[in-house]
N, C-alpha and C positions, 0 to 999 in steps of 0.2 A: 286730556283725551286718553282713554286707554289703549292699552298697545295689542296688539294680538299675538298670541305665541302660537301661530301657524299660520301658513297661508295657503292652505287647502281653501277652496269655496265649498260651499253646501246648494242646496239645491232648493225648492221653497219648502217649508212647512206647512201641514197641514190643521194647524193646530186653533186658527182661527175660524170663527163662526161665519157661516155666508153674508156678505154684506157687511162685513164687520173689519178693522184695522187691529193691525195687535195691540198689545196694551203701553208695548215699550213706544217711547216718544221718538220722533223722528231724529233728534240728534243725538239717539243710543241707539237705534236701531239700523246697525250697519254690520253688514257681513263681513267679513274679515281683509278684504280686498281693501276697503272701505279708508281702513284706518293709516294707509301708506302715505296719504297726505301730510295728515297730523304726522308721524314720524318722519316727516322729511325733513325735520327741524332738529334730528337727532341721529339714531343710525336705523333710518329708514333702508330697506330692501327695496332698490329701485332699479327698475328693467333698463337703466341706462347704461348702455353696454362699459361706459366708465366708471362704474360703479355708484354707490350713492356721495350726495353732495353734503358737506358739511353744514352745518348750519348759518357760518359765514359767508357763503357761496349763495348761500339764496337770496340773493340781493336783485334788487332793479336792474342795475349794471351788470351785474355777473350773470343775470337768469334771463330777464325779461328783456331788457334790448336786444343781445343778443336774438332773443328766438323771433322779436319781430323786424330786424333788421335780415333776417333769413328771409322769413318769408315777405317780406319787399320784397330780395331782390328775387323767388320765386316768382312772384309776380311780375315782376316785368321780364323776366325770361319767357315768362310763358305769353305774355302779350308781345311780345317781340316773335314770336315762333307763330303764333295765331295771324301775325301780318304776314309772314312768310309765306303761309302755305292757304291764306285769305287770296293772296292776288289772283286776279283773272285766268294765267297765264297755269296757273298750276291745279294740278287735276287733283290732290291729294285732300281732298274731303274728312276723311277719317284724322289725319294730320291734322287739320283746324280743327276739327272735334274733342281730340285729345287736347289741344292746346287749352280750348276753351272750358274742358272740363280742371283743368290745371291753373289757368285762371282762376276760376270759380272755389277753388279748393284752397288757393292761397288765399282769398278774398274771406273768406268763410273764415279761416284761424288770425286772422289781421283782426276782422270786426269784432267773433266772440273771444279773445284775448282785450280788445280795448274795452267790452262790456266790464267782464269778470274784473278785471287789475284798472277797472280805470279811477283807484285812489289812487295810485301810485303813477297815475300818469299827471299831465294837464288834459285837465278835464272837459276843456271846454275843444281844444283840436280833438280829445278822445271822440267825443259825441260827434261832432263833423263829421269826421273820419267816417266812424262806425255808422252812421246812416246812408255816406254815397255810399259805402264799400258793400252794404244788404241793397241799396236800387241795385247797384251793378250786378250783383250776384241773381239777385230776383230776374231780372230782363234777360242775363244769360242763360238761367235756369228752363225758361219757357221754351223754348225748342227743341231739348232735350228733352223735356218732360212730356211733350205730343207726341212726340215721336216712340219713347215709350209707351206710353197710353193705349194708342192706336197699335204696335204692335201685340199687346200683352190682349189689349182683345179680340183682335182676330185670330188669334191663334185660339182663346179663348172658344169662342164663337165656332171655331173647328171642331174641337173637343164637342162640345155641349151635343153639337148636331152630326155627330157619328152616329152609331149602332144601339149604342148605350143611352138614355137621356137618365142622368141623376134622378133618384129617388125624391116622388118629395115628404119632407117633414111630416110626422104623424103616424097614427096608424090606419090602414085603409082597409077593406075588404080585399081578401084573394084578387076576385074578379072585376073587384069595380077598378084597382089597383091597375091592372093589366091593360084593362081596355083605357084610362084615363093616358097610361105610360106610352100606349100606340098609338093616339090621337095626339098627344103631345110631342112624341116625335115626328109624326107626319106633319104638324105645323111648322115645330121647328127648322123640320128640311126646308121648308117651301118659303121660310121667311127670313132665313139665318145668309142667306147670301145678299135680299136686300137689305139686310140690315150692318154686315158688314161695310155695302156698300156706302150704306150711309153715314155710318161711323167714317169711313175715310176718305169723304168727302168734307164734315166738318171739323175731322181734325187736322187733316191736310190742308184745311183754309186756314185753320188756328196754327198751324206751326210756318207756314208761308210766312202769315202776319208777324210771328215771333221771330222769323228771321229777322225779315223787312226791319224790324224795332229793334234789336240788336244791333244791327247795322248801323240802322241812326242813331243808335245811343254810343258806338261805340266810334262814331264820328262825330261825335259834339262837344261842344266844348266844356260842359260839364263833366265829359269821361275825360277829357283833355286834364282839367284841374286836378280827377282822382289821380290819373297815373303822374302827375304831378307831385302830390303828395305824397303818395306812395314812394317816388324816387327821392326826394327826402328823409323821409321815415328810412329807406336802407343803407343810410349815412347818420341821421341823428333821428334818435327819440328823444321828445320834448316830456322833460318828466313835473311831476307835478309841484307845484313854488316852491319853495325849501328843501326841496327833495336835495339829498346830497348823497355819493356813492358808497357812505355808511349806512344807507337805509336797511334796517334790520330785518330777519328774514321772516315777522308777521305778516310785512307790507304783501307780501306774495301767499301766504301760507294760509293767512284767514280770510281772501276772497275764495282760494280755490276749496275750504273746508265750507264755506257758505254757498259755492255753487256746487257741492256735491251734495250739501244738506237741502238743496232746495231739489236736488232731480230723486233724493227718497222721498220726501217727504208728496214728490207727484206721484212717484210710483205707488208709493203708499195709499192713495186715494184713488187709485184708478179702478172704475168699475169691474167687477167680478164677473164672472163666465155665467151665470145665471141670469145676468140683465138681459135684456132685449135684445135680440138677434140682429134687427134690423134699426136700433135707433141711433140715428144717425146725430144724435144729440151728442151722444158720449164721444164721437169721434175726438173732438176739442182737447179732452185731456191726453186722448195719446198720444196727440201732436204735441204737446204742449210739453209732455214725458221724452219725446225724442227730439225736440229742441234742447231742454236742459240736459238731456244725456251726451249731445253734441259740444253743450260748453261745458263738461264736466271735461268730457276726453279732449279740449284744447286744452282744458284746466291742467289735465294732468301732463300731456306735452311740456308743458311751459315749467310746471314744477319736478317731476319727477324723468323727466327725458324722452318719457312716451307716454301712448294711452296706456289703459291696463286691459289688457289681451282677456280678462274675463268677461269683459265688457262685449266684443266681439259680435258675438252672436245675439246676445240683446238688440243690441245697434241695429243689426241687420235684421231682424225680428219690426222692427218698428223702420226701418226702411219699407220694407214689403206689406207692412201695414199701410200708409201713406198712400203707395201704389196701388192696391186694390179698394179703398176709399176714394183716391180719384177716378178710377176705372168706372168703379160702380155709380158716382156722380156723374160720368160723363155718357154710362149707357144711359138712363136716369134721364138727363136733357135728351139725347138725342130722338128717347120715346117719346115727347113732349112735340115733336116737331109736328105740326099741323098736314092732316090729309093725307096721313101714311097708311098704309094696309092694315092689316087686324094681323095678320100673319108676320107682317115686322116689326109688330108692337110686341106682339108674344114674344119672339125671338128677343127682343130686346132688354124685357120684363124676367125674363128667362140669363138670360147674364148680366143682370141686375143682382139677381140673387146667387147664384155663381160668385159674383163679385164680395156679396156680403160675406157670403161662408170663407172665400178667401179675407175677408177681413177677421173673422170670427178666429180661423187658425192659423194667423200671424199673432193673434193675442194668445191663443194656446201655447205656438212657440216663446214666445217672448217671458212668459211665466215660467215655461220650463228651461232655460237659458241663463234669467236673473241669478245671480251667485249670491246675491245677498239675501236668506231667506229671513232673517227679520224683519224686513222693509216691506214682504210681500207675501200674501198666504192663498193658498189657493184651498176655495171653498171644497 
């Protein structure tokens, strides 16, 4: 692998044709960030505030138990404090919120670590593992995730129906422009508050129900067996047959160079600012881009001590992406609901596409964020 002599990042280039990938292959087409992996087997620069690890350091035992015997026992701190501040008697909401999010967080670098490294585990606990530990994380995730929803589009929905209603798309006449933009607003007043309504009416049932299911998952005997395991796992990692605490530092080095090769070579395909505004086809691969960008940064936790801080803004770029595709799916059904006004369908219709454009520039941020501009070229 080549080394880089800087570690400045760049920004993307614009050198590639619309609809078009560059010409470099995916596993040369790495920004300079990129290459820290690969030189962690040598004298890599790594954000570990103990400096970088040798190359005999990066072993099973020395790298990877360690980081998933942490975050066991993160997780069961954090399940132990989510009981705390669960009981009847305690008013602190927020308290089990945070725990549950800290749950979720340890659960999340537990599973895509046993993904990423699971040659150098056993592989057959790996996969157990790794499947309760995404139901648990999935089941937790739904009540947080309503609860955002519903706020990001009511506030929404405030926005849209002030003073102002957003331009739409095109170009129009002066006059027809004007009076279409006054009759748009006058609907949207008159339909933006039942539509609100409605909105949190059905998502306030969907996050009830995602309690309710939390709760029973989080009383059943199946989460009984996770945290089970779990409490295991932060005593001993079961590593894979023959594995012995000589295991050389490929065992760790060329999964996490193959899941960082796998989240270019997504980005690398991810549709360009020219496609379709509204096709909700293409959603799939940006999820799919910030799922692997997700195990790239446990990847690099595990191998280099942290994630890589250039990465940051991307992440979050495809966080907020995620968010306004669900927003927009969920204005989306709720206009669908049978026998509603013409007035709440507009409003509805109307932060639909609100929602899109916020889908449209989280993909503008997220382009201008990627540090690695060979990977990604904007038309």
């Amino acid at each position: 692998m080549r080394r880089p002599d800087q570690q400045t990042t760049t920004r993307p280039t614009p050198d590639a044709a619309p609809g078009t990938t560059p010409d470099t292959p995916p596993a040369e087409a790495t920004g300079p960030g990129t290459r820290r992996i690969a030189d962690a087997g040598g004298a890599a620069r790594s954000p570990d505030p103990a400096g970088p690890r040798p190359a005999g350091d990066l072993t099973t035992e020395a790298v990877l138990a360690p980081y998933l015997r942490g975050q066991a026992a993160e997780f069961l701190r954090s399940l132990r404090l989510h009981h705390e501040h669960s009981a009847p008697a305690d008013s602190g909401g927020h308290d089990a919120a945070a725990a549950t999010r800290a749950l979720r967080r340890s659960a999340r670098r537990i599973s895509g670590s046993l993904h990423t490294f699971r040659a150098a585990l056993d592989p057959l606990w790996a996969d157990q593992l790794r499947a309760e530990l995404a139901w648990l994380s999935g089941i937790l995730a739904r009540e947080h995730a309503y609860a955002n929803r519903l706020t990001r589009l009511v506030e929404a929905l405030h926005q849209l129906s002030g003073p102002a209603l957003p331009a739409a798309r095109g170009v129009r006449a002066a006059g027809e422009g004007a009076t279409s933009d006054a009759q748009g607003r006058a609907a949207l007043g008159v339909g933006a508050a039942r539509a609100g309504a409605l909105l949190e009416r059905r998502l306030t049932l969907a996050r009830t129900r995602s309690h309710s299911a939390a709760l029973q998952a989080l009383g059943s005997s199946r989460f009984h067996a996770v945290a089970d395991a779990v409490a295991l796992l932060a005593s001993d990692v079961p590593l894979a047959p023959g594995t012995t605490a000589g295991r050389t530092a490929e065992a760790l080095l060329e999964p996490a160079e193959r899941a960082e090769q796998r989240l270019l070579t997504a980005v690398a395909a991810l549709p360009h600012d020219d496609a379709e505004p509204y096709n909700e086809a293409q959603d799939a691969a940006w999820h799919q881009a910030r799922l692997l960008l997700r195990l790239h940064r446990y990847a690099n936790e595990v191998v280099l001590g942290a994630a890589d801080p250039a990465l940051t803004g991307a992440g979050r770029a495809l966080d907020l992406h995620r968010d306004a595709v669900e927003a927009a799916g969920a204005a989306a059904a709720a206009a669908r609901t049978p026998r509603i006004a013409p007035a709440t369908a507009y409003a509805l219709g109307v932060l639909h596409a609100d929602q899109r454009h916020e889908v449209e520039a989280a993909r503008t941020v997220f382009r201008e964020t990627w540090p690695y501009a060979a990977a990604l070229s904007t038309p």
